[in-house]
VEXLO-540471 format. One record per residue (C-alpha): residue number from 1; x, y, z. Coordinates in pm, 1 decimal. Example, Ala and Ser with C-alpha at 12.3 -4.5 7.8 and 13.67 -1.06 7.14 Angstrom:
BEGIN
vexlo num=1 | u=1230.0 | v=-450.0 | w=780.0;
vexlo num=2 | u=1367.0 | v=-106.0 | w=714.0;
//
This chain:
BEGIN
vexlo num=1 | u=1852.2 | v=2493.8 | w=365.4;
vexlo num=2 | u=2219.8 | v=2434.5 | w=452.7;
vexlo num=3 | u=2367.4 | v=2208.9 | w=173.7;
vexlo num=4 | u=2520.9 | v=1861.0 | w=279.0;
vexlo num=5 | u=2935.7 | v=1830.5 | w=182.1;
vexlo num=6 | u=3090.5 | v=1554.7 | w=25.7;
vexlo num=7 | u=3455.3 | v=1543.7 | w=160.0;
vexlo num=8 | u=3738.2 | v=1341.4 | w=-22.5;
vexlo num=9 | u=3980.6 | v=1185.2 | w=233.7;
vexlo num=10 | u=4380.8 | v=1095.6 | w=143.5;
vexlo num=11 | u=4422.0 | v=847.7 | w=405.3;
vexlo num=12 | u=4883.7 | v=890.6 | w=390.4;
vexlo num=13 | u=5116.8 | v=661.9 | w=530.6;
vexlo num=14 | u=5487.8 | v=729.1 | w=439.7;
vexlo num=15 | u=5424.0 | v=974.2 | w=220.4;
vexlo num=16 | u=5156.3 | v=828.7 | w=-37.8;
vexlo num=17 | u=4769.5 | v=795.5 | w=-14.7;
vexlo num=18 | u=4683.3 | v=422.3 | w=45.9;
vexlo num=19 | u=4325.4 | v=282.9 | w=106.5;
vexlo num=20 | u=4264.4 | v=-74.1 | w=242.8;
vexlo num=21 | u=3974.7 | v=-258.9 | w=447.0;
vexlo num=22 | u=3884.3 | v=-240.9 | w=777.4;
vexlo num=23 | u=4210.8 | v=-14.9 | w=856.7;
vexlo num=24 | u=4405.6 | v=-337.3 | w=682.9;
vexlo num=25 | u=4554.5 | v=-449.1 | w=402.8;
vexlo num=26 | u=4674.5 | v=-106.5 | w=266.4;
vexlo num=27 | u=4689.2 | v=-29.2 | w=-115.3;
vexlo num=28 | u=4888.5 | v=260.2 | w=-346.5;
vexlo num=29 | u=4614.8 | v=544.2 | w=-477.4;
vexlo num=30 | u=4864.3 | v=806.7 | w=-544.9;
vexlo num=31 | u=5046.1 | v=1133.8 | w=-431.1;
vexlo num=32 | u=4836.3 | v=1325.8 | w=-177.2;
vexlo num=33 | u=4933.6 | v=1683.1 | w=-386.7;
vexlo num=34 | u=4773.4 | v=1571.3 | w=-669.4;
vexlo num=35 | u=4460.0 | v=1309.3 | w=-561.3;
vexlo num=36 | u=4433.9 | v=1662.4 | w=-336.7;
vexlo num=37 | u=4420.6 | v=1890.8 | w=-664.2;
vexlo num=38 | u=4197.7 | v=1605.7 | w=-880.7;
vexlo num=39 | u=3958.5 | v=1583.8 | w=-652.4;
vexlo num=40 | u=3925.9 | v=1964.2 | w=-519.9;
vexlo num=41 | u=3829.7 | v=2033.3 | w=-934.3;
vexlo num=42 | u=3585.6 | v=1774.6 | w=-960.0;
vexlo num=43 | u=3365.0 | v=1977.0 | w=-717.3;
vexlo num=44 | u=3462.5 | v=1807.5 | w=-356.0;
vexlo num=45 | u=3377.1 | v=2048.6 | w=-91.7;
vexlo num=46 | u=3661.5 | v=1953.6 | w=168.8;
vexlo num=47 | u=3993.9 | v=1741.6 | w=134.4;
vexlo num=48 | u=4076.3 | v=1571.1 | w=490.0;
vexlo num=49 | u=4423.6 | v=1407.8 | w=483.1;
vexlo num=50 | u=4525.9 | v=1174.0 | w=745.2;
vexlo num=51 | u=4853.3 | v=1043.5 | w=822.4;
vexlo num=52 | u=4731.6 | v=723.5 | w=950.0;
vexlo num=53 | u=5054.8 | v=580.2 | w=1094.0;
vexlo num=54 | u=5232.7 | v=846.6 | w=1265.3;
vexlo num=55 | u=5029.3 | v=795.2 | w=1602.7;
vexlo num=56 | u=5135.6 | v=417.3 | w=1579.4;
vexlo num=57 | u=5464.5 | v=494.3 | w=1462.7;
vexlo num=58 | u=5508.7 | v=739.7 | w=1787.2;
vexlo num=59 | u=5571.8 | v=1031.1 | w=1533.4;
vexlo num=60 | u=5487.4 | v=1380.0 | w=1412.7;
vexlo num=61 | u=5281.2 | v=1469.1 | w=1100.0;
vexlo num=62 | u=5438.5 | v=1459.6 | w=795.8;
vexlo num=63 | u=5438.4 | v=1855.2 | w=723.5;
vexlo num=64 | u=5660.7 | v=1819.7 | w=412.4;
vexlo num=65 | u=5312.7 | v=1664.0 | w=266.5;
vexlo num=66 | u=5112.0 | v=1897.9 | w=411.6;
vexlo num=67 | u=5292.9 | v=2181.7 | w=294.8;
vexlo num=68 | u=5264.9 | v=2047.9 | w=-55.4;
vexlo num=69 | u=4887.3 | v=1934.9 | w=-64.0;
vexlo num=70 | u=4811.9 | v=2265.6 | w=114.1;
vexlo num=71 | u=4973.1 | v=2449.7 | w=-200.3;
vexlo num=72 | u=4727.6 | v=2301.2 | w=-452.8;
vexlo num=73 | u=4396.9 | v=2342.2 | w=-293.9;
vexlo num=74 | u=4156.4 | v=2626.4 | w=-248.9;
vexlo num=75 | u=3889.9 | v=2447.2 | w=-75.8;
vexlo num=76 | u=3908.9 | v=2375.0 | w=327.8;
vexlo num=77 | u=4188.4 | v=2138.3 | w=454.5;
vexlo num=78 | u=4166.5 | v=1915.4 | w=727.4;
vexlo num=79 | u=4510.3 | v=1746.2 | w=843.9;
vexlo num=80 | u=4499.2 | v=1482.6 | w=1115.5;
vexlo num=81 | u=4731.9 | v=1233.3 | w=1252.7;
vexlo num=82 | u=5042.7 | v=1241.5 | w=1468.1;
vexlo num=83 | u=4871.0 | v=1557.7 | w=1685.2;
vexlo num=84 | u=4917.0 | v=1543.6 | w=2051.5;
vexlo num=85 | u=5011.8 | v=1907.6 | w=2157.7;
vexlo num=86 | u=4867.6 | v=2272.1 | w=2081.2;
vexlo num=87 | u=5255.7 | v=2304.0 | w=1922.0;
vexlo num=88 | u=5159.3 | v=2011.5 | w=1684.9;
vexlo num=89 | u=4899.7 | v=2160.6 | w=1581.2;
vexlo num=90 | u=5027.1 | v=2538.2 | w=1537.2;
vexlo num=91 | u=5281.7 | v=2340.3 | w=1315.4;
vexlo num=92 | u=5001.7 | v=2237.3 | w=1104.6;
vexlo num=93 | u=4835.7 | v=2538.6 | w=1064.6;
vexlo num=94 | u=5152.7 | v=2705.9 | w=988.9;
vexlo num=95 | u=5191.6 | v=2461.2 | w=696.3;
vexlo num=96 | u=4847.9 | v=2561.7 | w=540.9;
vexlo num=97 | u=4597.9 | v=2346.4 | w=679.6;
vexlo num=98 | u=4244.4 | v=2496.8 | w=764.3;
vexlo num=99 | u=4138.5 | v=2212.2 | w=1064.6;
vexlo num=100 | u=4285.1 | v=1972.5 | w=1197.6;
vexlo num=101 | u=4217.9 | v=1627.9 | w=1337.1;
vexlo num=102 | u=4273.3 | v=1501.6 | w=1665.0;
vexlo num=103 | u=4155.7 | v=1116.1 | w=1765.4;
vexlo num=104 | u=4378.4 | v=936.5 | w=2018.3;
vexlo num=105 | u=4560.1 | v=1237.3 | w=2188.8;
vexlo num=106 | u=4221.7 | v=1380.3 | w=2241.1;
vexlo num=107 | u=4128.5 | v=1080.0 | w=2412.8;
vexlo num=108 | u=4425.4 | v=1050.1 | w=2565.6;
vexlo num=109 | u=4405.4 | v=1445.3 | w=2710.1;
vexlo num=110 | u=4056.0 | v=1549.6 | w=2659.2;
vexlo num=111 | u=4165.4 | v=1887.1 | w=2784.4;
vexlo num=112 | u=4377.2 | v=1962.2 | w=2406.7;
vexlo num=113 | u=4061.3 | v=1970.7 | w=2270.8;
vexlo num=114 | u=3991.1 | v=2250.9 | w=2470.1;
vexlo num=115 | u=4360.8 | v=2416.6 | w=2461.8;
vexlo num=116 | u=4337.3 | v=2429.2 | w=2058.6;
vexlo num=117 | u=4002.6 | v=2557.8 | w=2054.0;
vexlo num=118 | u=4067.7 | v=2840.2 | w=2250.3;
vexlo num=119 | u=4373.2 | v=2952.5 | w=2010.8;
vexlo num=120 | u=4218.9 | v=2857.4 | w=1697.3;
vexlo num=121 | u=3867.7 | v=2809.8 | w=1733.3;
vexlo num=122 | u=3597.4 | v=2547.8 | w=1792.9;
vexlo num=123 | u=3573.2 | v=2565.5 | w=1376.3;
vexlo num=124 | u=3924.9 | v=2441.5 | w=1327.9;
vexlo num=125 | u=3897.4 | v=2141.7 | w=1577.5;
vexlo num=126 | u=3781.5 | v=1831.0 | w=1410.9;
vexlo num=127 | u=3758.5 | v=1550.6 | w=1711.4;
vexlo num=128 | u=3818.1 | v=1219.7 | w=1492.6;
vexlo num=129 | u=3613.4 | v=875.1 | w=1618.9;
vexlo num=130 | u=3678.2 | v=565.8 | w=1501.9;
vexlo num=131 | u=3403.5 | v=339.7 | w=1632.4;
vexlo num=132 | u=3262.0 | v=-58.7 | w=1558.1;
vexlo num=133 | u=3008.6 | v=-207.7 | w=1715.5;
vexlo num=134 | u=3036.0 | v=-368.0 | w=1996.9;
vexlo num=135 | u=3053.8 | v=-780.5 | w=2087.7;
vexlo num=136 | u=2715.5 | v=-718.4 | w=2234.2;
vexlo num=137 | u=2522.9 | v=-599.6 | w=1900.4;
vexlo num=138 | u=2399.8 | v=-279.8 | w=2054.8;
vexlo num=139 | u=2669.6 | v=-61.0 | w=2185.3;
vexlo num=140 | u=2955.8 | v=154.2 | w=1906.6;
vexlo num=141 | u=3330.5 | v=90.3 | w=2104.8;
vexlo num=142 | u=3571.4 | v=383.3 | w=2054.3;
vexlo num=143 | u=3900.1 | v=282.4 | w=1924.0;
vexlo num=144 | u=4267.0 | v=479.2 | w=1902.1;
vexlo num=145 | u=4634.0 | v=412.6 | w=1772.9;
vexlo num=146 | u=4461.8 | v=362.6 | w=1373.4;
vexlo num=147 | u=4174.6 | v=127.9 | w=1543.5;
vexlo num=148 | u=4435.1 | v=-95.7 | w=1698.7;
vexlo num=149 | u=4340.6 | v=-21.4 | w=2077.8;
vexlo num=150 | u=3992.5 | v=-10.7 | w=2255.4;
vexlo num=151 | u=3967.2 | v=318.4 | w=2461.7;
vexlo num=152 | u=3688.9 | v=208.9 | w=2678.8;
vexlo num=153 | u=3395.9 | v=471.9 | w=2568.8;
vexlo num=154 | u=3163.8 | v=446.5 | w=2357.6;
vexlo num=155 | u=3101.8 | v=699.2 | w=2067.0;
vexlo num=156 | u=2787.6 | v=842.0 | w=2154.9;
vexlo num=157 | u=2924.1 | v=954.6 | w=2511.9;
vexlo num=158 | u=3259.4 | v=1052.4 | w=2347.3;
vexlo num=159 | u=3144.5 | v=1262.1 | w=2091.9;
vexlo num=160 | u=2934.8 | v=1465.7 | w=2396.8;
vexlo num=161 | u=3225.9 | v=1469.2 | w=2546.4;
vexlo num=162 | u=3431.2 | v=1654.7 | w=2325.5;
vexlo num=163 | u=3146.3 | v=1917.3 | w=2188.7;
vexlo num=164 | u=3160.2 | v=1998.0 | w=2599.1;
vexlo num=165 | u=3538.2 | v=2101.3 | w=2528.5;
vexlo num=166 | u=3509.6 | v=2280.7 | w=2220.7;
vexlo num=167 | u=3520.4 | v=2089.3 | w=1918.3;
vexlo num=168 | u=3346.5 | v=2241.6 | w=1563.6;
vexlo num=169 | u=3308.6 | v=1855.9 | w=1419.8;
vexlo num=170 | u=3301.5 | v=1490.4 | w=1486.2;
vexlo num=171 | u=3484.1 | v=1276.9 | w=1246.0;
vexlo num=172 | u=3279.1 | v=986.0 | w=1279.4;
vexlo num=173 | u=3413.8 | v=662.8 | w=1066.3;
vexlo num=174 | u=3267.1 | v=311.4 | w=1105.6;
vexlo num=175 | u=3569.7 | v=71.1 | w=1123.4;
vexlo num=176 | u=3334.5 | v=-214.7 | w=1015.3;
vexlo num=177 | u=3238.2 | v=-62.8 | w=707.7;
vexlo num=178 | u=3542.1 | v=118.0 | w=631.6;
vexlo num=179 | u=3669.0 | v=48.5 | w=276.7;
vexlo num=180 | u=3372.4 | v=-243.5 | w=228.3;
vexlo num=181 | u=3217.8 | v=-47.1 | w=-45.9;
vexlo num=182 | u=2860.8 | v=-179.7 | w=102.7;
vexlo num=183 | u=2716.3 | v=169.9 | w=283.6;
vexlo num=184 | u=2772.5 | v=382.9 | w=572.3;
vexlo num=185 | u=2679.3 | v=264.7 | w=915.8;
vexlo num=186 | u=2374.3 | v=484.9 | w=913.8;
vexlo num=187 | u=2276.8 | v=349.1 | w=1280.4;
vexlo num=188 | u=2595.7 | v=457.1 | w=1446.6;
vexlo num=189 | u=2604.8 | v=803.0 | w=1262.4;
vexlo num=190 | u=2213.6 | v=878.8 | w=1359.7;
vexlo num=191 | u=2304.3 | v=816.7 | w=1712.5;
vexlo num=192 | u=2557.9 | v=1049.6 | w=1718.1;
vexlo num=193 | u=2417.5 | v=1365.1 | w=1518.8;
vexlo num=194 | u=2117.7 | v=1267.0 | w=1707.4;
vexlo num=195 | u=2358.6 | v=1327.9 | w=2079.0;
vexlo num=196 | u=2554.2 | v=1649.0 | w=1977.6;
vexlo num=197 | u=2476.2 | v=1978.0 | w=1782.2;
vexlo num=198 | u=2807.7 | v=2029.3 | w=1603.3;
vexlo num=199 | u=2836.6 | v=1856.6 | w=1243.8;
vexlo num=200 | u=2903.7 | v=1516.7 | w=1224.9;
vexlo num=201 | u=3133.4 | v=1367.7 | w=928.8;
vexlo num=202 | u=3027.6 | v=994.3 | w=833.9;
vexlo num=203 | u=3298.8 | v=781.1 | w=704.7;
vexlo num=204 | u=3351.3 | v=401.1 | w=610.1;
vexlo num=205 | u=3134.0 | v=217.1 | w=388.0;
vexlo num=206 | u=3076.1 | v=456.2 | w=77.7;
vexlo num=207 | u=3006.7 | v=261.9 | w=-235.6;
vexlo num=208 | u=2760.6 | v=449.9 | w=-461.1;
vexlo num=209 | u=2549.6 | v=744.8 | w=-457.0;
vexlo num=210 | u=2244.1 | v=563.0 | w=-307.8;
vexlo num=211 | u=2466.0 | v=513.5 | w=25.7;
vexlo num=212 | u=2566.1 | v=902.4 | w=53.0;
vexlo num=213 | u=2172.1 | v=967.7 | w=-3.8;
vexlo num=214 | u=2108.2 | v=706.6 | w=268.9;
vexlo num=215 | u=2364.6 | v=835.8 | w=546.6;
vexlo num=216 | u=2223.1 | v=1202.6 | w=474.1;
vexlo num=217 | u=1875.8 | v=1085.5 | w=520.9;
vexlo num=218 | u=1841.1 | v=875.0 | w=748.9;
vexlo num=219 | u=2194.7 | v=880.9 | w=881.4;
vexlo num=220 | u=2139.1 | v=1231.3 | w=942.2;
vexlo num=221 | u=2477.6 | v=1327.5 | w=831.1;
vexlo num=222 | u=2584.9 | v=1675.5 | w=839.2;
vexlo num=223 | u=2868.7 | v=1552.5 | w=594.2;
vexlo num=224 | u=2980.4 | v=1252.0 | w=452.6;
vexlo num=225 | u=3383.9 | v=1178.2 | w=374.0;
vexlo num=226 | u=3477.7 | v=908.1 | w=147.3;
vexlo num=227 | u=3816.1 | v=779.8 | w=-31.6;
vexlo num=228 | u=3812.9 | v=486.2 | w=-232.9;
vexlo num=229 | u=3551.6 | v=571.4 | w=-444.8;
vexlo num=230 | u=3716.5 | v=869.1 | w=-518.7;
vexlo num=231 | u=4097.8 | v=772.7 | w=-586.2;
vexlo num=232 | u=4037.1 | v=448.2 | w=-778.7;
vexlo num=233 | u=3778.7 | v=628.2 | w=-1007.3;
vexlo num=234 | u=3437.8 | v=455.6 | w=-883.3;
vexlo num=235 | u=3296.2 | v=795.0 | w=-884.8;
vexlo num=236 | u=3349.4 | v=1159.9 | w=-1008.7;
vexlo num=237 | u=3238.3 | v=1372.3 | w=-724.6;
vexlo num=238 | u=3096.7 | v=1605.3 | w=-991.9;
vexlo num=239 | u=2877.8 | v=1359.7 | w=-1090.1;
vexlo num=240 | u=2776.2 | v=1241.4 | w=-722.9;
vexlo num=241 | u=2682.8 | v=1575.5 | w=-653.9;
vexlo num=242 | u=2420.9 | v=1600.8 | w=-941.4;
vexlo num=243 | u=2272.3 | v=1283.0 | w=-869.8;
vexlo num=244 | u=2196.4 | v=1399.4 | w=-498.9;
vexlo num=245 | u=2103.2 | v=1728.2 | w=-597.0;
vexlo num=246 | u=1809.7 | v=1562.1 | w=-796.5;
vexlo num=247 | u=1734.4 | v=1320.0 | w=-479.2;
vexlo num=248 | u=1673.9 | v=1601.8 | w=-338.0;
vexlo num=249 | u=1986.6 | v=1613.8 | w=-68.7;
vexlo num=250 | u=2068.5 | v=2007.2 | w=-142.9;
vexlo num=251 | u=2410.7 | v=2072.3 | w=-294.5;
vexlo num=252 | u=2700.2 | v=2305.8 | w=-356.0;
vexlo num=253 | u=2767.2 | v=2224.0 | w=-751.5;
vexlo num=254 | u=3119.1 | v=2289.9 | w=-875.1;
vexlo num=255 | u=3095.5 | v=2590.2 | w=-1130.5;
//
């Protein structure tokens, strides 16, 4: 049985890790270097960083930070943010990331998803989603720019959509739940693994262990990525980890 991965995320904007609510209301956790190092020890299986401004701010990554987080870990590393050419993204390999994110230029140019894939690989192209639920109660909206602009599609067809053109993952975060503390949006993230065959990533919500055994059950989350819970000391992932493990959700322990 494949074992489920618990992913820590280091959501940057000018340099430091900040977590807020609902994409708002943005908080200090730390330096991205060494949330990146603390958390890779306590057993997480993936660090994702995202530099949540720079598409907003009409800017490139900060590699300087990637460069330095990249330095310090030993477990896969995901950098999104700020990536709207192959050459962004050859940057960002070049500065030591393992994957990398792409959300609004991919819906912007579906065909990058395809143009990075081919040079690097369908495993090294997460396609990011950032998704609520729509006015009508039934229907998960797609937004871009850090969840500031609808992008007419919905994330079920979206996340079809860019499996078609070659992406390894779908980065699928719940902008409703995100930094609530009160569970993953287990309806939106079943729909989704339930439409595609690549992993899918839940994000948003995480609060306790009962909610990561809830989005891997019945969620049917390949993976599920959280941050709070993880910078402001809510939960060791170590500790996470053995809880599942004896829920039954299968594993990788840190040695």
């Amino acid at each position: 049985m494949l074992t489920k991965r618990i992913i820590a995320c280091l959501d940057v904007d000018a340099g430091r890790v900040v977590k807020g609510t609902q994409f708002v209301n943005l908080r200090d956790a730390g330096d991205p270097a060494e949330l990146a190092r603390v958390h890779a020890e306590s057993g997480a299986d993936e660090i994702v960083l995202l530099d949540i401004t720079a598409t907003h701010e009409k800017r490139g990554t900060l590699i300087d930070t990637v460069h330095r987080t990249a330095r310090e870990l030993f477990i896969p590393f995901t950098v999104g943010g700020g990536i709207r050419t192959l050459v962004d993204a050859e940057s960002i390999f070049e500065a030591g990331a393992d994957k990398i994110s792409i959300n609004s230029a991919a819906i912007r140019d579906p065909n990058l998803i395809e143009q990075i894939a081919a040079r690097f690989g369908s495993q090294a192209v997460i396609v990011a989603i950032d998704a609520r639920l729509g006015s009508n109660g039934e229907r998960y909206d797609v937004y871009v720019a850090g969840g500031r602009t609808p992008a007419g599609r919905t994330a079920t067809e979206w996340a079809v959509e860019a499996e078609q053109r070659g992406a390894g993952e779908i980065l699928l975060t719940s902008m409703d739940r995100d930094g609530t503390g009160i569970g993953f949006e287990c309806q939106l993230t079943s729909r989704v693994s339930s439409a595609v065959q690549i992993p899918v990533i839940a994000s948003g919500g995480a609060g306790n262990a009962s909610h990561f055994i809830e989005v891997f059950r019945s969620g049917k989350a390949d993976a599920a990525l959280a941050a709070s819970i993880f910078h402001f000391g809510i939960e060791n992932v170590r500790d996470l980890k053995t809880v599942l493990q004896k829920q039954g959700i299968p594993m990788r322990l840190p040695c």
